[in-house]
N, C-alpha and C positions, 0 to 999 in steps of 0.2 A: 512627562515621564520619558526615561530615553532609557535603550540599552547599550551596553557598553560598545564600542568600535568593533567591527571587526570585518575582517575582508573576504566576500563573497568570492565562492570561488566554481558553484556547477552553474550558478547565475550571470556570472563576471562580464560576458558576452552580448548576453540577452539586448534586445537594442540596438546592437548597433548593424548599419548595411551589410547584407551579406554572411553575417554570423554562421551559418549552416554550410557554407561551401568551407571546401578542402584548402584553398586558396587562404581566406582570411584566419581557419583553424592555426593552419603552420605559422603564420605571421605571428603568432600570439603563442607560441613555443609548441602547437599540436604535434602530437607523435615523436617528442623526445621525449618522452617517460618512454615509451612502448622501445627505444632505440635503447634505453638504459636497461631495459628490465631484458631485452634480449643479451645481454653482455653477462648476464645472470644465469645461474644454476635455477634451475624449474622449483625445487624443494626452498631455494632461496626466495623466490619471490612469494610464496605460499606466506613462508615464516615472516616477511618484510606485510603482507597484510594483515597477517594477525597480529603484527604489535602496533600496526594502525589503530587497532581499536575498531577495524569498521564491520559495521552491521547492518545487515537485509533492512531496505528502505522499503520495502513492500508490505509490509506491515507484522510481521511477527518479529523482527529485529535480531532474527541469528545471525554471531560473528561469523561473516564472511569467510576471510580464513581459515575457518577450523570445520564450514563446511566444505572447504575447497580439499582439504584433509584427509578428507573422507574417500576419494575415490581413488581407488585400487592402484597404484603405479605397476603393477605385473600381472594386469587384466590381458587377455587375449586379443578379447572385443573392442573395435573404435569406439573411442569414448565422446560424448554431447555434450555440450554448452547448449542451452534453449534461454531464449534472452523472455523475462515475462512483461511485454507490454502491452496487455489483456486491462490497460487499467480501467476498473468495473467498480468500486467501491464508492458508494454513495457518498457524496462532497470531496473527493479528490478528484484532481486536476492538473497535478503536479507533470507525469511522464512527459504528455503529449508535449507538453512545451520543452523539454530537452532535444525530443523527436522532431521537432517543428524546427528549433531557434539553435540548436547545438549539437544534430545527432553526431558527429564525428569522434565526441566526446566520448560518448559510448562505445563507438566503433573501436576508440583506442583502447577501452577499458575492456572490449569482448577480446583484441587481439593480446592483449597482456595476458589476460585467463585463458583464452587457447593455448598460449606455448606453456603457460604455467602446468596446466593439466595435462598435456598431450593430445588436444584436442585439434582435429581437424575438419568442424563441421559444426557451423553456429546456423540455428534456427532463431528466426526475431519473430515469434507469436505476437500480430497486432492485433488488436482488436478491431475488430469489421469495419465500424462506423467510422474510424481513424483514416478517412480515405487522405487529407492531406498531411495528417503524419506520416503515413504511409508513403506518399509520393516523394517527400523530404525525404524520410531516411533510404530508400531504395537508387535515389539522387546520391547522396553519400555513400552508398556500398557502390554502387558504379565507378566513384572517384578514387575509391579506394582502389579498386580493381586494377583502373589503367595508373594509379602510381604505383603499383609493385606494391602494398598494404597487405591486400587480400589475395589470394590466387596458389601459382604452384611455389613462389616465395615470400618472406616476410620482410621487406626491406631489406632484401638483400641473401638474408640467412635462407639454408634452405629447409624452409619450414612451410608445409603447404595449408594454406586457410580458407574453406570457403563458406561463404556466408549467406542465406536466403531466406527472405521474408515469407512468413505463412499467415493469412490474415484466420480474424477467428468469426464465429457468427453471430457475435454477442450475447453470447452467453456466460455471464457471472461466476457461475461454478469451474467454467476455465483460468480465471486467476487462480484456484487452488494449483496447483504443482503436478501433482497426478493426473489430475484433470487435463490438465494443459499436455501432457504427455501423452494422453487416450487420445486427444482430439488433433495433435503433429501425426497420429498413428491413423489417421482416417475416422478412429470409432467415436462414436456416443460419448462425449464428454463428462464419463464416471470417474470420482473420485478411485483411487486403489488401497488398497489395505495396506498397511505399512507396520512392521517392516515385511519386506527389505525396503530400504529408503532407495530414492533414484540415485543415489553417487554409487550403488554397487549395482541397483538393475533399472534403468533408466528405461530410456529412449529405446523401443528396438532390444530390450530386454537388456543393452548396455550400459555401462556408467555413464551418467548424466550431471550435469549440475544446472539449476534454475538458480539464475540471478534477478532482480528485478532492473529497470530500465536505469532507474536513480542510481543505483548500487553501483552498477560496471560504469555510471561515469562519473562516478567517486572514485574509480582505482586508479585514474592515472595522473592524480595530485598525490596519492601514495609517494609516486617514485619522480617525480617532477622535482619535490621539493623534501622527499623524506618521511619516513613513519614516524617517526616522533613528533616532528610536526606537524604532520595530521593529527596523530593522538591527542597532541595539548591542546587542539582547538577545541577537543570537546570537551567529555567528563573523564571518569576513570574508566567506566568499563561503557562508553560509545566515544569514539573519533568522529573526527569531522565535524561539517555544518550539515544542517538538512533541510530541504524545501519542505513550506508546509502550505495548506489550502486552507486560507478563509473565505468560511461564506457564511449565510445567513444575516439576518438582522445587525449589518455592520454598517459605518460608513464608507468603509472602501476594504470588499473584497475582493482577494485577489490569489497568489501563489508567489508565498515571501520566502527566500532565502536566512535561516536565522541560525545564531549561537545557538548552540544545546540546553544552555542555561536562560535561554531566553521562555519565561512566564508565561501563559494562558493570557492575563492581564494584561501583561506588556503587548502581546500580539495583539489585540484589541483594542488599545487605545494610546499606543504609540505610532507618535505622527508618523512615524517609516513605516508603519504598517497598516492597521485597519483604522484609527482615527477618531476611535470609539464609537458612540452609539447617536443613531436618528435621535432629533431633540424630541425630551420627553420621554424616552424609551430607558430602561433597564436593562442587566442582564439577566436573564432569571435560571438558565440551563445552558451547557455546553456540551457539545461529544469533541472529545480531544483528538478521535483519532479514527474518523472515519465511523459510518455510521452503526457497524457493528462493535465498535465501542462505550462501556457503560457511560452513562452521562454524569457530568456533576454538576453540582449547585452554585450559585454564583458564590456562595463563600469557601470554594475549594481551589479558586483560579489564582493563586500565588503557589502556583507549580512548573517547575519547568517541562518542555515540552520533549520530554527525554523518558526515553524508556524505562530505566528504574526508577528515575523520578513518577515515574506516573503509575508504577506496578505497585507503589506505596498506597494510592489510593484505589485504588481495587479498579482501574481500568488500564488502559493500555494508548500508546502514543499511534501504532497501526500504522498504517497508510499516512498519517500526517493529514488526516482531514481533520480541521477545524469548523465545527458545525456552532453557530452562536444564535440563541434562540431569548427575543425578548419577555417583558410582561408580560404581552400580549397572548403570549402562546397559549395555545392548549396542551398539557404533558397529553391527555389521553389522544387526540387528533394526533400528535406530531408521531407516537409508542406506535398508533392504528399504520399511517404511514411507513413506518420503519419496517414493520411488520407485513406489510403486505409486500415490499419487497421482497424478502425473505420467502416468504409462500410461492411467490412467483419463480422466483432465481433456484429453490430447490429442486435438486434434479431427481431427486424420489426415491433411490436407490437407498436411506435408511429410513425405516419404520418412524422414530423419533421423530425426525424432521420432515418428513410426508405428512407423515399424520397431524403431527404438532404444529406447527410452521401456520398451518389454514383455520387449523383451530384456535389460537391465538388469535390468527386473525379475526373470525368471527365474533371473540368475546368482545374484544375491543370496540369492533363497529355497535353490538351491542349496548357496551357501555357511554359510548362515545354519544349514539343515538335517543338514550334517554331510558332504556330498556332494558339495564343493570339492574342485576340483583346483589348483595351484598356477597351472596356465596361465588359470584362469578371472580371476584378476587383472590379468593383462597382455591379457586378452579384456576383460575388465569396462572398463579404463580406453582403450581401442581404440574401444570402443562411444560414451563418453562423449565423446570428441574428437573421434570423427565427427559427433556430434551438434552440441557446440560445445568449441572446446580452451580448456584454461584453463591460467593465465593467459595475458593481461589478459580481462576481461570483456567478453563485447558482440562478441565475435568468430562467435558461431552462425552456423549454416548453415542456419538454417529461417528461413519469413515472420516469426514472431514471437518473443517473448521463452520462450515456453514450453519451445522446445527448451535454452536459455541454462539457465533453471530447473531444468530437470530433469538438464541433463549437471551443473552447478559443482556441488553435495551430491554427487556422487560421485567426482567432481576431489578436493573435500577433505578428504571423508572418509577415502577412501584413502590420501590423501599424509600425513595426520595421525594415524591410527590403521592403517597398514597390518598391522603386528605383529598388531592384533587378528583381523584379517581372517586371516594366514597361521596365527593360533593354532587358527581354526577348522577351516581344512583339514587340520592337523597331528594335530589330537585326534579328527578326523570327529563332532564337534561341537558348540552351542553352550556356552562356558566359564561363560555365565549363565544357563544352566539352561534348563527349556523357554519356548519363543516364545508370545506372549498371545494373538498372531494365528494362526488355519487358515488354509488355501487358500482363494485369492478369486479363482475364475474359472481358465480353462486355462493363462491366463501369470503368475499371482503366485508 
């Protein structure tokens, strides 16, 4: 099985000596897009990304553009750029490697969205554990600094940019946006009510824009090479390529660079990518997009890995994590799993998801353990729906997306695999033998 040709272009790098310095960037045409897009009217470069086509790689997939739109041109207040590389999302792995092997990339993509917005003050939220990302990219803002990049000009114009890394403390509920904005502010990493959204009261109560790490170094093949041709690379309504993360029960996972149009399938058992499966193994379950993504069946993976493409099947593309889960699995063990993340990562500030979130978890381990009853399914999916009901997506009843996350993996685990669930109450218990995980704390 092969997919069709086509040429990487945030990967293109990846590999070779010295890829992360400013040195080998420029050799490879670095910072002439950011040299063209300054020759531009600010309102024109807005418009030049939104017929890109490109959309938040971070996993909700708003066009870029038309959030860059949003923030006021005759605001009073200095306006933010806050870059999100808080990447927290269970099976991606994508950021860190731009941050590691290409962060310059970014660098040109924050400096293009600064002068496009009026922005004179980029925050890069890393995430804690990210200590050698961290050190890479804080290497690349230094180089930028002494080339006249960042500082009191822009290559020249006088356009003053500066830019500084805020590490986080690994805490999950900071990749939301608000979050991430409470926690650049000193405080307790609370989600915020919205609206008003951050592109009218941000940062410091300013306009703000949150781009994800992928996104900003997607913007400067924009104007390198043209928004149309970033458009055509994709589909109709997403541009570009995108990184995606496989893991699980593969033969080679990794963080592939792929077409938009490129399959579930294909990412699985094409030799440029994962190579298919351990001998003797199936596919039995996938989450397409990161682990708060509903999962499908092995007879739904003739889909492409693209966001309407995947909003057809009642889950969503996210974060670009590829989670691949064989025969072997247990639904109810892997749901218990998924789940107690969520318990743990919620920050408790709504009722829904405090409350809901550990009680999930408990029925599961429950079930998991042998010590289900049959009502604890139509309790389990009770819990999930109060949280947020599924289908359609985005209907949650908490401030943020967390509660969304953690109710759909048990929306579709259940609807998909319910038999297995009732197999385990039927038998009192697991059909796959013992669980890998003990008890973790008084509600796992």
């Amino acid at each position: 099985m092969a997919t069709t040709a086509f040429e990487p272009i945030i990967s293109s790098a990846w590999g070779q000596p010295k890829s992360w310095t400013l040195d080998h960037y420029r050799k490879r045409g670095g910072y002439e897009a950011l040299k063209k897009a300054l020759e531009m009217a600010p309102a024109a470069i807005i418009d030049e990304v939104k017929k890109s086509n490109l959309r938040g790689r971070g996993g909700a997939g708003f066009p870029t553009g038309l959030k860059w739109s949003f923030v006021p041109k005759d605001s009073p207040k200095p306006k933010y750029l806050a870059v999100n590389a808080d990447e927290s999302e269970p099976g991606t792995f994508k950021d860190r490697y731009i941050l590691e092997l290409d962060p310059h990339m970014m660098l040109e993509g924050i400096a293009i969205a600064a002068y496009a917005l009026g922005v004179h003050t980029c925050y890069v939220y890393i995430r804690g554990e990210f200590k050698f990302p961290t050190e890479r990219t804080q290497a690349a803002i230094d180089e930028a600094y002494k080339a006249g990049i960042f500082g009191k000009t822009m290559l020249g114009k006088d356009f003053q940019l500066d830019c500084y890394i805020v590490r986080g403390a690994g805490a999950y509920i900071c990749g939301e946006e608000t979050a991430l904005l409470e926690s650049l502010e000193g405080k307790k990493g609370w989600p915020r009510l919205k609206p008003p959204f951050p592109a009218v009261v941000g940062l410091f109560g300013a306009p703000t824009v949150v781009n994800n790490v992928e996104t900003l170094a997607s913007v400067p093949h924009v104007f390198s090479r043209g928004s149309d041709w970033y458009a055509k690379l994709g589909t109709d309504k997403s541009g570009g390529t995108r990184l995606v993360c496989l893991s699980g029960t593969v033969n080679r996972p990794g963080v592939y660079e792929v077409p938009l149009e490129c399959t579930i399938t294909q990412l699985i058992f094409d030799d440029k990518y994962g190579r298919g499966m351990p001998q003797g193994r199936k596919v039995k379950a996938v989450i397409p997009g990161g682990s708060s993504a509903p999962v499908l069946g092995a007879d739904e993976l003739d889909v492409a890995l693209e966001f309407e493409a995947l909003k057809v099947k009642q889950t969503m593309a996210g974060s670009g994590g590829v989670i691949v889960m064989d025969d072997s699995s247990c639904m109810v063990r892997c749901l218990w799993r998924v789940a107690r993340f969520y318990a743990e990562e919620s920050c408790g500030q709504c009722t829904p998801c405090r409350e809901g979130t550990p009680w999930q978890t408990r029925l599961l381990r429950k079930i998991e353990e042998g010590r289900g009853e049959m009502s604890d399914l139509e309790l389990l999916s009770n819990v999930a729906a109060s949280i947020a009901p599924y289908p359609p997506i985005g209907l949650g009843n908490t401030i943020c997306a967390l509660g969304d996350a953690a109710a759909l993996p048990t929306h579709s685990f259940l609807m998909r695999w319910r038999a297995e669930f009732e197999a385990h109450i039927h038998e009192k218990r697991c059909p796959f033998g013992d669980k890998p995980w003990g008890a973790f704390g008084d509600w796992s």
